[in-house]
C-alpha positions as CSV (number, residue, x, y, z in Angstrom):
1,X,0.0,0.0,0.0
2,X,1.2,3.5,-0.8
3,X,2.5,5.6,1.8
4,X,1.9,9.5,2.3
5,X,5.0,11.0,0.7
6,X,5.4,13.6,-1.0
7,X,5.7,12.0,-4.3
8,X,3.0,9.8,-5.8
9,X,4.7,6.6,-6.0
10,X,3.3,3.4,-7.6
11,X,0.8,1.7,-5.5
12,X,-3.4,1.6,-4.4
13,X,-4.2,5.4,-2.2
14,X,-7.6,5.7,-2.7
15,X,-9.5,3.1,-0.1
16,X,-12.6,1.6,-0.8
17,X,-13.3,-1.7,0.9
18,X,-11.4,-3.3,4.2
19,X,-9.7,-6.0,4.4
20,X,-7.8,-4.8,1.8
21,X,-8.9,-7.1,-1.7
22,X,-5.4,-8.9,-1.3
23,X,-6.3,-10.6,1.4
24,X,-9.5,-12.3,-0.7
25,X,-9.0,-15.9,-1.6
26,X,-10.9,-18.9,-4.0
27,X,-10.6,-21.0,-0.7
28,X,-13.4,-18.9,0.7
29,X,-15.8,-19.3,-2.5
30,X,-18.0,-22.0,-0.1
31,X,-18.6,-19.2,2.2
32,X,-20.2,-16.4,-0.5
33,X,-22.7,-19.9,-1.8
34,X,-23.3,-20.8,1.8
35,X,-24.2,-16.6,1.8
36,X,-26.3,-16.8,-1.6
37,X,-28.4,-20.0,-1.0
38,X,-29.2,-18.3,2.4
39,X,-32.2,-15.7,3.5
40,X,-31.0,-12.4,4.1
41,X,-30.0,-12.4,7.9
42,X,-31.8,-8.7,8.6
43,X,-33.2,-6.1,6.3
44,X,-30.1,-4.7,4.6
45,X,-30.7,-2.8,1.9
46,X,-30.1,-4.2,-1.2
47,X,-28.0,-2.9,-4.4
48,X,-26.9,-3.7,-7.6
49,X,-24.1,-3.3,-9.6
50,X,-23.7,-4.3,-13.1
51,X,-20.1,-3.4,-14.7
52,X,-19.6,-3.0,-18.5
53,X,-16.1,-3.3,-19.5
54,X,-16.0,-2.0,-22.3
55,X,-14.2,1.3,-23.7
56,X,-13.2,3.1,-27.3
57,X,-9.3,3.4,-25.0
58,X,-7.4,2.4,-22.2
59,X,-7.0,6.0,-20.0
60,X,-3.3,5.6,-19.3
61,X,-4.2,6.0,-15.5
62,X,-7.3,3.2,-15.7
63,X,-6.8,0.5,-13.6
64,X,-10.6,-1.2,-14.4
65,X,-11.2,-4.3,-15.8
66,X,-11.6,-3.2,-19.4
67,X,-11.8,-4.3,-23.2
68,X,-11.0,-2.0,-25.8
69,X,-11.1,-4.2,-29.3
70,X,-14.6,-4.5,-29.4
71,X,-16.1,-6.3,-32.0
72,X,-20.7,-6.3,-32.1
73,X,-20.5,-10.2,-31.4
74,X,-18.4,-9.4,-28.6
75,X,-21.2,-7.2,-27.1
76,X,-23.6,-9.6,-27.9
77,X,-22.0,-12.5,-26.2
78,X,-21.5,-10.2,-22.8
79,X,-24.7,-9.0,-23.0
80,X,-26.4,-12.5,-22.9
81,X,-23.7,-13.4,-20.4
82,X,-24.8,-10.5,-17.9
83,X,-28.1,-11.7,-18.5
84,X,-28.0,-14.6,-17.7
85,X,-25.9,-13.6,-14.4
86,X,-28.6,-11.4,-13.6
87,X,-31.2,-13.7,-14.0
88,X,-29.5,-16.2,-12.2
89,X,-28.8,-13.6,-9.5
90,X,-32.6,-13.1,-9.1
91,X,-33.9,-16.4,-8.2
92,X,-31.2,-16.3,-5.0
93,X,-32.4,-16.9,-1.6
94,X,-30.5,-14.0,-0.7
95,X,-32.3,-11.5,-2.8
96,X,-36.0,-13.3,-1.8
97,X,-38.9,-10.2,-2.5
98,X,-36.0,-7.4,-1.4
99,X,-36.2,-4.2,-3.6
100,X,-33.3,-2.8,-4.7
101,X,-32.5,0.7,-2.7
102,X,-30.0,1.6,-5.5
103,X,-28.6,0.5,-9.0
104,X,-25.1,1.6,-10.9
105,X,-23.9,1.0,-14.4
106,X,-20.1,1.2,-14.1
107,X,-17.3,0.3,-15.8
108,X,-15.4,0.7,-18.2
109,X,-17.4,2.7,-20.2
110,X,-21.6,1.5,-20.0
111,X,-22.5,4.4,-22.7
112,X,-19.9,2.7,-25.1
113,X,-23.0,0.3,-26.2
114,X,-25.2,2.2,-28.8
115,X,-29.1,2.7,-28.2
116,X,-30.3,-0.2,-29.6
117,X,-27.6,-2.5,-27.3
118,X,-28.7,-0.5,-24.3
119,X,-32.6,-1.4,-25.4
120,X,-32.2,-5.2,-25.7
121,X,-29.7,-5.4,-22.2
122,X,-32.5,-3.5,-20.3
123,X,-35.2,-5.5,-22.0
124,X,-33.5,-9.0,-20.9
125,X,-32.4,-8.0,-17.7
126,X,-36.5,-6.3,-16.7
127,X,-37.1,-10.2,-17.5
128,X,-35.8,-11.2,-14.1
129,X,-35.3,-8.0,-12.0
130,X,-36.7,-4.1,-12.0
131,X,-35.4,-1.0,-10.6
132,X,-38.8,0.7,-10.5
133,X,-38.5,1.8,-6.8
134,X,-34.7,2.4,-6.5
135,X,-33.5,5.9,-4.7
136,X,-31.0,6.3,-7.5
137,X,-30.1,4.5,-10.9
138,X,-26.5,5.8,-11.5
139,X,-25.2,5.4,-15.4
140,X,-21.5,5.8,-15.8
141,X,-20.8,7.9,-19.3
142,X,-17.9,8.8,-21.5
143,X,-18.9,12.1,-23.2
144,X,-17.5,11.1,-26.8
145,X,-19.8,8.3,-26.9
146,X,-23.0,9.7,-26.2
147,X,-25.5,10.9,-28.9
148,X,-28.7,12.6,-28.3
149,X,-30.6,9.2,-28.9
150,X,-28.6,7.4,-26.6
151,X,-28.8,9.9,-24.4
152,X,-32.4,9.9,-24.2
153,X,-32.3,6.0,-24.2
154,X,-30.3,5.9,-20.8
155,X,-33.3,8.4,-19.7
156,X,-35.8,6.0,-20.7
157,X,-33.9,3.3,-18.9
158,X,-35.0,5.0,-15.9
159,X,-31.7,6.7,-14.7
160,X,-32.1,9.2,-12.3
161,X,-28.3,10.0,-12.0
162,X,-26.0,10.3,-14.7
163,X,-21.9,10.7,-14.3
164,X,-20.0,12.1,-17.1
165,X,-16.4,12.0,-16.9
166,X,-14.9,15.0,-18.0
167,X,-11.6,14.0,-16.2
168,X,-10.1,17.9,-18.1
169,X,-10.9,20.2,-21.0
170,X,-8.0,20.5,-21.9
171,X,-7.8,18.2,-25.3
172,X,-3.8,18.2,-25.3
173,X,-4.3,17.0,-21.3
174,X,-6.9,14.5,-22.5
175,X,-5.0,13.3,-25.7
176,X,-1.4,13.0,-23.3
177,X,-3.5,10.4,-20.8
178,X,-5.1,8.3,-22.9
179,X,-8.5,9.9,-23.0
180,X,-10.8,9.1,-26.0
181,X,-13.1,12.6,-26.2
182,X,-11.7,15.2,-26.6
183,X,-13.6,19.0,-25.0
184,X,-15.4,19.8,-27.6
185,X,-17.5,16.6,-27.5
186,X,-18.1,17.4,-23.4
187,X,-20.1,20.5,-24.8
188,X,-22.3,18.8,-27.4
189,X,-23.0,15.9,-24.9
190,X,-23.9,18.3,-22.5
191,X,-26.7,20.1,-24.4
192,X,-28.3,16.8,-24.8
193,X,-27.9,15.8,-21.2
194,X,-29.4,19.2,-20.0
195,X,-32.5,18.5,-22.8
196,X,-33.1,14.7,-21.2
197,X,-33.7,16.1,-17.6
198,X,-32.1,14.0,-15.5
199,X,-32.8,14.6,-11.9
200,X,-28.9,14.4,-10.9
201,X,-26.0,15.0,-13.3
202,X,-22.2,14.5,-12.0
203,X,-18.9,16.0,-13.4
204,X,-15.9,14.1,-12.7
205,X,-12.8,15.6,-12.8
206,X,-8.8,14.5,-11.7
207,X,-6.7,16.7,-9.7
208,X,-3.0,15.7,-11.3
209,X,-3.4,14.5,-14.6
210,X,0.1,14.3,-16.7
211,X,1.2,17.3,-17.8
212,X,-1.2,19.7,-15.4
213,X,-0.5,23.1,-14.1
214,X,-2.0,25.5,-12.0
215,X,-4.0,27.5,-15.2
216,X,-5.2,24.5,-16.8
217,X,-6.9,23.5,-13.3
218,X,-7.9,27.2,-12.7
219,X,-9.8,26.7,-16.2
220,X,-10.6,23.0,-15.5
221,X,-13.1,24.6,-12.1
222,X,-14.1,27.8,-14.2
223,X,-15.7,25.9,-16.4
224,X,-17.1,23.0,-14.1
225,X,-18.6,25.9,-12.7
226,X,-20.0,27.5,-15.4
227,X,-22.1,24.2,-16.7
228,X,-23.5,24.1,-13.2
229,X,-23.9,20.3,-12.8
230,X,-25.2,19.1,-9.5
231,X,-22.6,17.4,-8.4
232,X,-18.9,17.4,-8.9
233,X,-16.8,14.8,-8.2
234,X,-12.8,15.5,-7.9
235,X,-10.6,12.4,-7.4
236,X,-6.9,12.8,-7.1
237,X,-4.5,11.2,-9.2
238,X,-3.1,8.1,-8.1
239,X,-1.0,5.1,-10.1
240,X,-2.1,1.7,-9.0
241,X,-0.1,-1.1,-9.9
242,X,-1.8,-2.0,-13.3
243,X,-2.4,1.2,-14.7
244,X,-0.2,2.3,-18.1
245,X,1.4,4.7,-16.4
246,X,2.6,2.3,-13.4
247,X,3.8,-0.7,-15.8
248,X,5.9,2.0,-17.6
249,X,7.6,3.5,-14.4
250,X,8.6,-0.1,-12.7
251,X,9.3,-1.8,-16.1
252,X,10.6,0.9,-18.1
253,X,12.2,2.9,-14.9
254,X,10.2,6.0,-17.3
255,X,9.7,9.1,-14.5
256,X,6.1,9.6,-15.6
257,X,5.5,13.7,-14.5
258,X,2.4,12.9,-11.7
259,X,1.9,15.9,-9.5
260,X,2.9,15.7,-6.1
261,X,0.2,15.5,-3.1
262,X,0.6,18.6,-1.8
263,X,0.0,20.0,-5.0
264,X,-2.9,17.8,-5.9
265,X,-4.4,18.6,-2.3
266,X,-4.0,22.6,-3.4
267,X,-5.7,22.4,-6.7
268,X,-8.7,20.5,-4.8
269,X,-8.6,23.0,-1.7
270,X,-9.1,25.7,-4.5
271,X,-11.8,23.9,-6.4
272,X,-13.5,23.3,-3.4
273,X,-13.3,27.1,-2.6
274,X,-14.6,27.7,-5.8
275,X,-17.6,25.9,-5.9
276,X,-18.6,27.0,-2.7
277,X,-18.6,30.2,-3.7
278,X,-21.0,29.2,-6.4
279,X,-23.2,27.4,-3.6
280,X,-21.9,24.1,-3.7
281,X,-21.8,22.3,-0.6
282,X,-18.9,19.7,0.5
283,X,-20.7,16.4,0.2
284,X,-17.3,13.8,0.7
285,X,-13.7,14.4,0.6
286,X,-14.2,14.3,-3.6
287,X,-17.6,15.4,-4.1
288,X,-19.5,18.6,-4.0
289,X,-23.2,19.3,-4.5
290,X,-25.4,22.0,-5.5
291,X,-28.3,21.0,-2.9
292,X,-27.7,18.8,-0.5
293,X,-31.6,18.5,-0.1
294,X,-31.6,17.0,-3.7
295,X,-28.5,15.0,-4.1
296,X,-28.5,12.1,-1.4
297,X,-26.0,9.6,-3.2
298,X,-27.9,6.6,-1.9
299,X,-25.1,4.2,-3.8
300,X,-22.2,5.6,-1.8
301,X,-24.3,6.3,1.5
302,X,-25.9,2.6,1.8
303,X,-22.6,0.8,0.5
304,X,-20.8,3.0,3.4
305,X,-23.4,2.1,5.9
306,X,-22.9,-1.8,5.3
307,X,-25.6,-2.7,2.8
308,X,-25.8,-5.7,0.5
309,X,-24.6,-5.3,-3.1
310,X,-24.9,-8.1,-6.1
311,X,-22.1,-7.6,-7.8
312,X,-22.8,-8.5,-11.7
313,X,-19.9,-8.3,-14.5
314,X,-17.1,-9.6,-15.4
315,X,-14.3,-8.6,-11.8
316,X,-16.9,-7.1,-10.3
317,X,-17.0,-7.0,-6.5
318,X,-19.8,-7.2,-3.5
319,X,-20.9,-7.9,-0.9
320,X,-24.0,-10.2,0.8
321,X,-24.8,-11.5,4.2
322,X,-21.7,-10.1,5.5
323,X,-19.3,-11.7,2.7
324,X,-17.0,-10.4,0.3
325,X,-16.8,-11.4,-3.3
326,X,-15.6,-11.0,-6.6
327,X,-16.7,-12.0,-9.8
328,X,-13.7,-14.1,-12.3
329,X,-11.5,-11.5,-13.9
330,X,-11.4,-13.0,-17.3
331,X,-13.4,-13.1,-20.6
332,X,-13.5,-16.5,-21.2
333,X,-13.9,-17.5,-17.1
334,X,-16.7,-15.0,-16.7
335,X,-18.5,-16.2,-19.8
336,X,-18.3,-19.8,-20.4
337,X,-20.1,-20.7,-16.6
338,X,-22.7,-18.2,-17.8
339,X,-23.6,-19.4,-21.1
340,X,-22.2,-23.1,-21.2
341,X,-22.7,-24.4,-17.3
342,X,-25.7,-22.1,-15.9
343,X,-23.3,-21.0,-12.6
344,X,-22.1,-17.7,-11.4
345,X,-19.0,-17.0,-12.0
346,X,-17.2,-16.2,-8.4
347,X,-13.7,-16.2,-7.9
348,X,-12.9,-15.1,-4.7
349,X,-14.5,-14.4,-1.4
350,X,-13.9,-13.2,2.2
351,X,-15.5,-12.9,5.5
352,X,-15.1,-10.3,7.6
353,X,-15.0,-10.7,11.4
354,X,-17.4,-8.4,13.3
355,X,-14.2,-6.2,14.2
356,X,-13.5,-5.5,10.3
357,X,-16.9,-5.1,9.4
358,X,-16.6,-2.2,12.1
359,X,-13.3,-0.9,10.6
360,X,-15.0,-1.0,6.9
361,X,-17.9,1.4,7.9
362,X,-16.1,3.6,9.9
363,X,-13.0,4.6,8.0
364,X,-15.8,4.5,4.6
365,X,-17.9,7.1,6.6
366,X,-15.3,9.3,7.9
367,X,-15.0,10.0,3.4
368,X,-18.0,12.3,4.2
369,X,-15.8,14.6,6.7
370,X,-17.6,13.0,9.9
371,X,-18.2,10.3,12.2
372,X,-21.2,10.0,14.5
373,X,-19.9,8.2,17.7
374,X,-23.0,6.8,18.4
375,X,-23.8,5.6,15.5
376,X,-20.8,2.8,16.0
377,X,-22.2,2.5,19.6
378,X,-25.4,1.4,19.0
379,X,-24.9,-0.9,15.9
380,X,-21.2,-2.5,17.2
381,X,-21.4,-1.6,20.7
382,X,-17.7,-0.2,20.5
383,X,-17.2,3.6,21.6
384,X,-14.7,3.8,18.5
385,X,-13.0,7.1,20.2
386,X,-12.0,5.1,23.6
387,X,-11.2,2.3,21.3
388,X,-8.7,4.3,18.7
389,X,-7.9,7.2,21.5
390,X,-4.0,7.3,20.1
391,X,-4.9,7.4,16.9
392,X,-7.3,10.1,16.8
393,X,-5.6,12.1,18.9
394,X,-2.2,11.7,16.9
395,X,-4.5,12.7,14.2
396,X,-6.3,15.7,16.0
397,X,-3.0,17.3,17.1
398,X,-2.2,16.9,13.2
399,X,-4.8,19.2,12.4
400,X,-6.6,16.8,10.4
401,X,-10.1,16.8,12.7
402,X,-11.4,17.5,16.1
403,X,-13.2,15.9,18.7
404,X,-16.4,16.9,20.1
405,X,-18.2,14.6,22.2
406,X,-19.9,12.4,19.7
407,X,-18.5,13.8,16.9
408,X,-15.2,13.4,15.0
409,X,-14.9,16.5,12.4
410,X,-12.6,16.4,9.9
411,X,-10.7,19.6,9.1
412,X,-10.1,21.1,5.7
413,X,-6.4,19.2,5.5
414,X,-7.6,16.3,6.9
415,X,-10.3,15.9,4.2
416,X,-8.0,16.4,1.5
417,X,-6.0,13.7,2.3
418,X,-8.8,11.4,4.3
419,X,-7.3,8.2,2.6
420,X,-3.8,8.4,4.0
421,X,-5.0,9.0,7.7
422,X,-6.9,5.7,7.3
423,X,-4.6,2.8,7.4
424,X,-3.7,3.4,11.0
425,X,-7.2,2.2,12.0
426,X,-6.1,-1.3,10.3
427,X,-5.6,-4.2,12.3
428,X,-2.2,-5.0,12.4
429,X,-2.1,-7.6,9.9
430,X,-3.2,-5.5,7.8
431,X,-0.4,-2.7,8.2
432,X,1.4,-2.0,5.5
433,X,0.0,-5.2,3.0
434,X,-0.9,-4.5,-0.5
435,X,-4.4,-3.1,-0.9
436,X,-5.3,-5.0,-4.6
């Protein structure tokens, strides 16, 4: 796991799950069927995630499961394939008559399938499930691929929040990185977006990008601004170990120009400045929103509160019953127990104890910028601020939070570099192991 220096080094920053996913294993693949086969042991809300992997390009900083020589059979074959998984998905024990609080099309790149593909994979999957009564439908789209029919497609699909990754408007930025729009395709997709209506739009951008400077952000959050999405989501450059950019420093020895932390942390500290100056409201350490009465994130909010999610796609991850799991990471693994055999296609699994599942929700939650002390009391029965005194206070005297009775703040610094102050709240086994 990468440490907080100065430089960005190669390795995982940005946390999302705990354990960390190196410690999954195959060996634990009984315990996610014994999960599956099972009733729901309370009434956890329940998600779903379907990932689509594929793109136009590999982003040189992408470290997704991805496929970019994409031929129409291809699409066909993964579409039946999801399909199936989802149908297969829906006659689990652990599903029984739960709706689903929340639904996400990720990837890759889910807009990459054209209007008609997006048609006939909604129209199989509404065979076994529907997302009728979800809080939020999220769809994942790259704006070069979009088109004002396909944009009104994912409309009809009943998407109520749509995340278009900008990532820079810059196209020399965009063309240096891999990107496969370029700005002036941002702009045309964005008349049609505003035209469909979409109750929640998102903007993502990246703080350090190869070959950004201090204008070219300044520009970046000008014009963010000036479309006025209601959301925007910053994430800070990072290099994991599969990424382009990574397989050329530690093979190559290339000293690929990634902006430092402390810069990264100043170009979000301005952009967060910014938009609250527009009226935007800090929602997480990476996202800001226009109304905080009308953007809820129920995808990030449930999954950081410990809710179930199916995980469908090829390497996709969830999470049921209290296990971990992770879909096979290869074409022809992920689609030949789908099409040929009838069986999910699970490849590795873990089992938290009732100590990590603690861990998981509280470093997730303290993303947002606070913890509520009794929220861990009541559900784990652990007063986590007696329980991580030295750590919390090593932190506070940082002048990364503050603690107030029941409530851990987080300060300004501390929420721009939330994921580094997180790994001292891992068990000890877990100190210092590769994240993925």
């Amino acid at each position: 796991m990468a440490t907080d220096s100065t430089k960005t080094e190669v390795g995982s920053y940005f946390i999302s799950n705990y354990p960390p996913f190196s410690q999954w294993n195959k060996d634990a693949l009984h315990e996610i069927e014994a999960a599956l086969a099972a009733p729901p042991v309370s009434d956890t809300p329940l998600g779903l995630y379907l990932h689509i992997p594929f793109c136009r390009k590999r982003c040189k900083f992408c470290y997704f499961k991805v496929f970019t020589d994409n031929r129409a059979s291809d699409i066909e074959l993964y579409v039946q394939a999801l399909s199936r998984e989802i149908e297969l998905v829906s006659q689990l024990p652990v599903v029984g008559n739960r709706p689903f609080r929340f639904v996400y099309f990720g990837g890759g790149t889910p807009s990459f399938l054209s209007p008609k593909q997006l048609t006939s994979l909604v129209d199989r999957l509404r065979s076994s499930v529907h997302w009728d009564d979800a809080e939020e439908v999220t769809f994942e789209c790259e704006p070069g691929t979009l088109s004002q029919p396909k944009v009104q497609a994912i409309r009809d699909m009943g998407v109520t929040r749509l995340s278009l990754g900008v990532e820079n408007y810059s196209d020399e930025l965009l063309r240096e990185n891999g990107r496969a729009h370029l700005a002036p395709e941002v702009y045309k997709a964005w008349d049609w977006i505003v035209e469909a209506d979409f109750p929640n739009v998102n903007i993502d951008l990246i703080s350090g990008m190869v070959g950004e400077t201090w204008d070219n952000w300044k520009d970046n959050i000008r014009r963010v601004i000036e479309m006025s999405p209601d959301s925007v989501t910053i994430y800070q450059m990072e290099l994991p170990f599969n990424t382009v950019y990574s397989k050329d420093i530690l093979g190559e020895k290339i000293e690929t120009p990634v902006a430092d932390w402390p810069l990264k942390r100043a170009w979000v500290d301005y952009a967060f400045d910014e938009l609250a100056a527009a009226g935007y409201h800090v929602s997480s350490a990476y996202t800001m929103v226009k109304d905080p009465a009308k953007v809820n994130f129920s995808y990030r909010d449930n999954l950081w509160m410990g809710s179930d999610l199916l995980a469908t796609g090829i390497a996709s991850f969830g999470h049921v019953s209290g296990v971990h799991y992770q879909n096979l990471p290869e074409w022809d693994q992920y689609i030949r127990p789908l099409t040929e055999e009838g069986q999910l296609p699970l490849g590795r699994a873990y089992t938290p104890t009732p100590q990590q599942a603690l861990i998981r929700e509280m470093i997730l939650q303290l993303k947002k910028g606070h913890l509520d002390v009794a929220y861990f009391r009541d559900k784990f029965q652990v007063d986590i601020v007696e329980h991580w005194r030295e750590a919390w206070n090593a932190h506070a005297e940082n002048g990364m939070l503050q603690l107030d009775g029941d409530s851990i703040q987080l300060t300004r610094k501390g929420l721009l570099q939330v994921d580094s102050l997180l790994p001292v709240f891992f068990e000890s086994e877990h100190q210092g192991v590769r994240y993925t």
